[in-house]
C-alpha positions in Angstrom: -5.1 -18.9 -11.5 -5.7 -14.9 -11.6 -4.3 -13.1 -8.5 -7.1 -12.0 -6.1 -5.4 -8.5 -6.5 -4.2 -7.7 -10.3 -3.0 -4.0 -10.8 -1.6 -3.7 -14.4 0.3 -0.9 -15.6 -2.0 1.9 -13.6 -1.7 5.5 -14.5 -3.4 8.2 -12.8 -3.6 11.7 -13.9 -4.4 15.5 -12.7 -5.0 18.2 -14.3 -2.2 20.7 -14.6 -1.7 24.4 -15.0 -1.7 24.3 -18.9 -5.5 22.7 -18.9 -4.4 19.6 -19.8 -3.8 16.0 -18.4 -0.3 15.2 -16.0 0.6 11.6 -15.0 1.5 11.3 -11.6 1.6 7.7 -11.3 2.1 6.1 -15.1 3.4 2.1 -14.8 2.5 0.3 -11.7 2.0 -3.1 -11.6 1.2 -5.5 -8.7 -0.2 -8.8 -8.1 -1.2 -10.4 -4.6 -1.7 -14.2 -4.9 -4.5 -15.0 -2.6 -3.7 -16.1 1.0 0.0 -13.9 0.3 1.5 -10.8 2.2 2.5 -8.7 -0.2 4.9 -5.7 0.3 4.8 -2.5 -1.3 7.7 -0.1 -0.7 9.1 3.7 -2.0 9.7 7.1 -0.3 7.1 9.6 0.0 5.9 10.6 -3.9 6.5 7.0 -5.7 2.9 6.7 -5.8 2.2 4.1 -2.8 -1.3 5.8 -1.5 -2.7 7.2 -4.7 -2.2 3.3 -5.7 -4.2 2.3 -2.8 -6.7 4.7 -3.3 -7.0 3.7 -7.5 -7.3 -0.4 -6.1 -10.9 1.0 -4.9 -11.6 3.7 -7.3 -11.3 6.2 -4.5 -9.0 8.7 -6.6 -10.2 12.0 -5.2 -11.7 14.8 -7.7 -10.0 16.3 -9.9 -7.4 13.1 -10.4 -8.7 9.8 -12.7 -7.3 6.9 -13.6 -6.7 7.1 -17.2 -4.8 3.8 -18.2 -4.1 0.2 -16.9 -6.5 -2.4 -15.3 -7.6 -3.3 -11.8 -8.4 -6.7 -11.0 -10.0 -7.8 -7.3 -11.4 -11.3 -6.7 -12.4 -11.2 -10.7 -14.0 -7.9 -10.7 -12.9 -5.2 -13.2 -13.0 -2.2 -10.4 -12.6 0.4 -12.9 -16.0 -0.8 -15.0 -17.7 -2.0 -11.8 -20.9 -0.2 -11.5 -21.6 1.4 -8.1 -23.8 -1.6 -6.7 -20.6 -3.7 -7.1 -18.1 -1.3 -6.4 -19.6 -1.0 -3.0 -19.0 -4.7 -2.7 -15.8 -5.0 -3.2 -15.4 -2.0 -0.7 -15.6 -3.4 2.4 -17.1 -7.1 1.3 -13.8 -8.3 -0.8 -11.4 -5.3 0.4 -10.5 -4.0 4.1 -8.5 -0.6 4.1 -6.5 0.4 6.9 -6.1 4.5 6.2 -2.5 6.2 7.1 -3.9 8.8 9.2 -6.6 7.7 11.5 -7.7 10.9 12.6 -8.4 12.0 9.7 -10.4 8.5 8.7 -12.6 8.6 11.7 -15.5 10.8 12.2 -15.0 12.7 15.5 -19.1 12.6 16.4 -19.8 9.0 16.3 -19.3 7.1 18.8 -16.3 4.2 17.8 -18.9 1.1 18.0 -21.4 3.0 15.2 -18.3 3.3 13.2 -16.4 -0.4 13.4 -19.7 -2.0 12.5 -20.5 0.4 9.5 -19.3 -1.6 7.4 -21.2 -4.8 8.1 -24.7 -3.3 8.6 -23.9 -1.9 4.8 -23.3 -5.8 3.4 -25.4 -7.6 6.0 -28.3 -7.4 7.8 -27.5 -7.3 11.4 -29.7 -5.5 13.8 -28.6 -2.9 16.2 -28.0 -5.3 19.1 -26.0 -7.9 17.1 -23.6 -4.4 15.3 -22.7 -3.8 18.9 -21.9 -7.1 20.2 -20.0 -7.7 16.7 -18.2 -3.9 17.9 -17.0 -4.9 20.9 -15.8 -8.8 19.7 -13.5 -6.6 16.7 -11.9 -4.4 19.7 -11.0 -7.3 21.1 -9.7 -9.2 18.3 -7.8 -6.3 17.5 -6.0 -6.0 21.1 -7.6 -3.3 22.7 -8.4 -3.9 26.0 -11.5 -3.2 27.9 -13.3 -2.8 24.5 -16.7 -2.2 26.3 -15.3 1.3 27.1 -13.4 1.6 23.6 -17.0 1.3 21.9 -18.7 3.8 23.9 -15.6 6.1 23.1 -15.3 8.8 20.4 -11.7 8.9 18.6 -10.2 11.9 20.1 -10.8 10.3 23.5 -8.2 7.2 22.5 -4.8 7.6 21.6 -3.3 7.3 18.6 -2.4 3.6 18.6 -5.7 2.8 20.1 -7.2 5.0 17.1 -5.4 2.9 14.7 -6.8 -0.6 16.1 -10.1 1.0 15.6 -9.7 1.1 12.0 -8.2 -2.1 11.7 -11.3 -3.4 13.3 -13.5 -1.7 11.2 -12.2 -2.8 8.1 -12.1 -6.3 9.6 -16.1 -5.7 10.0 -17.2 -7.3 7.0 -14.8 -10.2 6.9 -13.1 -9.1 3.5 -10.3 -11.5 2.3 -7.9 -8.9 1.4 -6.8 -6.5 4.0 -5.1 -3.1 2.7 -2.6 -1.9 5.2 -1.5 2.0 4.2 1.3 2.5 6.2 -0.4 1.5 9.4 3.0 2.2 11.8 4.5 5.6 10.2 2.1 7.6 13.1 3.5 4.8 15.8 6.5 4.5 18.1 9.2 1.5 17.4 7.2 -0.7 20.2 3.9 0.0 19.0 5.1 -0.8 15.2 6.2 -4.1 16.0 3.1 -5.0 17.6 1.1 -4.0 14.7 3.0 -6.2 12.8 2.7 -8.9 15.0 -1.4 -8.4 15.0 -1.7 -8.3 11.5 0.5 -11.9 11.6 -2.1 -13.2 14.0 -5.0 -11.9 11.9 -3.5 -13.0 8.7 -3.5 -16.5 9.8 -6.1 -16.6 12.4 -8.7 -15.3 9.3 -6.7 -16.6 6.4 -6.1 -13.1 4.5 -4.1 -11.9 1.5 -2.1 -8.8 2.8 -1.0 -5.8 0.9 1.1 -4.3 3.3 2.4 -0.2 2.3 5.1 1.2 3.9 8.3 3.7 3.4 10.2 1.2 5.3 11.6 -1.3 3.4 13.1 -2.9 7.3 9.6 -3.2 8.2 7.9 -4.8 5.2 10.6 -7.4 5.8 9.4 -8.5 8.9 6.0 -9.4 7.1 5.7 -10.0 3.8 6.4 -13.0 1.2 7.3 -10.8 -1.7 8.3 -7.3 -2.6 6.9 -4.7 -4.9 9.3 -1.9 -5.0 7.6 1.3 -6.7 9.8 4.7 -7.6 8.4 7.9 -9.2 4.8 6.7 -10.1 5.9 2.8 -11.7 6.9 -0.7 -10.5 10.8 -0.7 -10.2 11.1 -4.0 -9.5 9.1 -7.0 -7.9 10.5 -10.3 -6.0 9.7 -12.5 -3.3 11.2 -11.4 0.1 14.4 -13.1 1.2 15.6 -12.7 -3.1 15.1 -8.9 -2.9 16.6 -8.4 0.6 19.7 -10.8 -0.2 20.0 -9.4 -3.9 18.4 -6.3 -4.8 18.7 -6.0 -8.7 17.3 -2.6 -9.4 19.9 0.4 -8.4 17.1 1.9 -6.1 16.3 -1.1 -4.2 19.7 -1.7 -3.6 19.9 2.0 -2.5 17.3 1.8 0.1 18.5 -1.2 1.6 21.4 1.0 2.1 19.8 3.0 4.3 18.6 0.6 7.0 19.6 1.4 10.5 22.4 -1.1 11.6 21.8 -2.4 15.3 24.9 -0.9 17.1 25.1 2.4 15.3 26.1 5.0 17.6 24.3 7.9 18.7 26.4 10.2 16.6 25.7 7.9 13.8 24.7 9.9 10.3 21.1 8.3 9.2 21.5 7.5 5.9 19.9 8.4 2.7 19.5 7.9 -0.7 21.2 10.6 -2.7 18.7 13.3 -4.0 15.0 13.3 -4.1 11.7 11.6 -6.1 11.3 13.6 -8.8 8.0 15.5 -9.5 5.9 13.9 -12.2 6.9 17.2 -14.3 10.6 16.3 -14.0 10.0 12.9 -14.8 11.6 13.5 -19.3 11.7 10.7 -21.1 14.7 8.7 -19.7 14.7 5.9 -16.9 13.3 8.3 -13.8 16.1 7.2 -11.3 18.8 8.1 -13.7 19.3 11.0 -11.8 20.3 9.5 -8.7 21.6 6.7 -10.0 25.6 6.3 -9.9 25.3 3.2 -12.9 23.3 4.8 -15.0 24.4 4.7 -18.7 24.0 7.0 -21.8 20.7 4.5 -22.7 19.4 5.5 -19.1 18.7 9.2 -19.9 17.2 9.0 -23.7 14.6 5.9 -23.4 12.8 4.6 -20.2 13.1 1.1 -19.8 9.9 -2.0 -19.7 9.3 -4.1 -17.1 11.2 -7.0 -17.6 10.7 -10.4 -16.3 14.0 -11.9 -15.2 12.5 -15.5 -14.1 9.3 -16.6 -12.0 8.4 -14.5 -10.0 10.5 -11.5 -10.6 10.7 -8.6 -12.7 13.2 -5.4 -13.0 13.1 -2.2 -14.9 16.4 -1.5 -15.8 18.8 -1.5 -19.1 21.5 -2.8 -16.3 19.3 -6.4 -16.6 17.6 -6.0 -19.9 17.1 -3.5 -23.1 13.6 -3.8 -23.5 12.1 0.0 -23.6 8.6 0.7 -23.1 7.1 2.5 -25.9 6.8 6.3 -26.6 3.5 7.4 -25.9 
């Protein structure tokens, strides 16, 4: 059976200062079985949003998606036409934005807003959008949602803001929810509760998950497997207690390095990984964490390696694990 969510070897491109066409992302893949949580994990610039954005052909102008496939619920999103596309927007997919300010209109009122979505894929009148406004808020955890409704955003705060847009993109009762990291704007309290919703709300409504975050701790806490993505491509893909137990791919090993130990003092260094994500211009033609990577081999820095599958269920792109190269374009 296909995966209700099928992203095949996605690039997306800008245009750059010489008039042509740049890759910023060039090699993602990801599948989300339906009813799974699904992780997706890299530090800021691996291409984690931009992939979000492509899964719902929202890529803003001037960027396009210029290779790969996407795949939701049977639909080819990138040869949907508009009447379809608008479907799968809100019908078959809920997105949860990063920044909620930003994703809420700051002149409408929070009830017109939750409900948007299912006036736009059902006919329900104006008395039946505002009971179904105030049932979300509650679903969602916010209490005295009578007065959350009436509200405009800038009048909640910011974890209230975010429940807003988790009940808005419940609205339509998709059976994917896309979760872009939902908890970087929130304190340590307020992440795990978010977590814990979106458990309840999983199982309570029977939802495949794709869950985004920086925080490869906090995916943990969630998800069934792991997608692991580093300078615009899949680095490696398992399910959750394989990767966290045995990480195969030199990055995921080095940012499970840099959890947080309970116990660490106050003085305690926060650790990194060595370096930083390299710019899409930087990328050459080698394996794109050679640079950072203290195994890498001569084979690392003159060919970039495929995505290789290992055994069920999970896949590495390294020459440590395989010598498979993907092909020179």
């Amino acid at each position: 059976m296909r995966p209700i969510v099928e992203v095949v070897n996605l690039a997306v491109a800008f245009p750059d200062s010489t008039r042509g066409w740049r890759r910023v992302v060039d090699g993602v893949t990801v599948a989300l079985e339906e009813g799974e949580a699904m992780g997706v994990v890299g530090e800021s610039g691996c291409g984690k949003t931009l992939t979000v954005l492509a899964l719902l052909r929202l890529i803003p102008e001037p960027g396009r998606i210029v290779g790969g496939s996407v795949r939701i619920g049977g639909e080819d999103v990138l040869a949907a036409e508009e009447r379809r596309l608008c479907w799968v927007r809100g019908a078959m997919v809920g997105l949860i934005f990063q920044e909620p300010a930003q994703a809420l209109n700051p002149v409408r009122s929070v009830a017109s807003q939750v409900v948007e979505a299912a006036r736009l894929h059902g006919e329900v009148s104006v008395s039946q959008a505002h009971a179904l406004a105030r049932r979300l808020l509650a679903e969602v955890g916010l209490e005295d949602p009578d007065r959350i409704a009436r509200s405009y955003p800038h009048q909640l705060s910011g974890g209230q803001r975010q429940r807003v847009l988790l009940a808005s993109a419940l609205a339509a009762d998709p059976r994917v929810l896309v979760a872009d990291e939902p908890t970087s704007a929130l304190d340590t309290v307020s992440q795990q509760r978010m977590v814990e919703l979106l458990q309840r709300l999983r199982e309570s409504r029977r939802l495949s998950l794709l869950f985004v975050s920086h925080d490869l701790s906090l995916v943990g806490r969630i998800v069934d497997r792991i997608t692991v993505l580093y300078a615009g491509e899949t680095v490696e893909v398992a399910g959750r207690e394989t990767l966290l137990a045995d990480p195969k791919h030199p990055y995921t090993r080095a940012l499970l390095e840099t959890r947080v130990a309970i116990g660490d003092g106050p003085d305690a260094r926060f650790p990194t990984v060595p370096g930083r994500v390299p710019r899409s211009r930087d990328w050459g033609r080698g394996c794109r964490f050679a640079p950072r990577c203290p195994y890498a081999l001569r084979q690392c820095r003159e060919a970039r390696p495929a995505l290789t599958v290992l055994e069920r269920g999970r896949t590495v792109r390294c020459f440590l694990l395989g010598d498979a190269e993907e092909p020179v374009a």
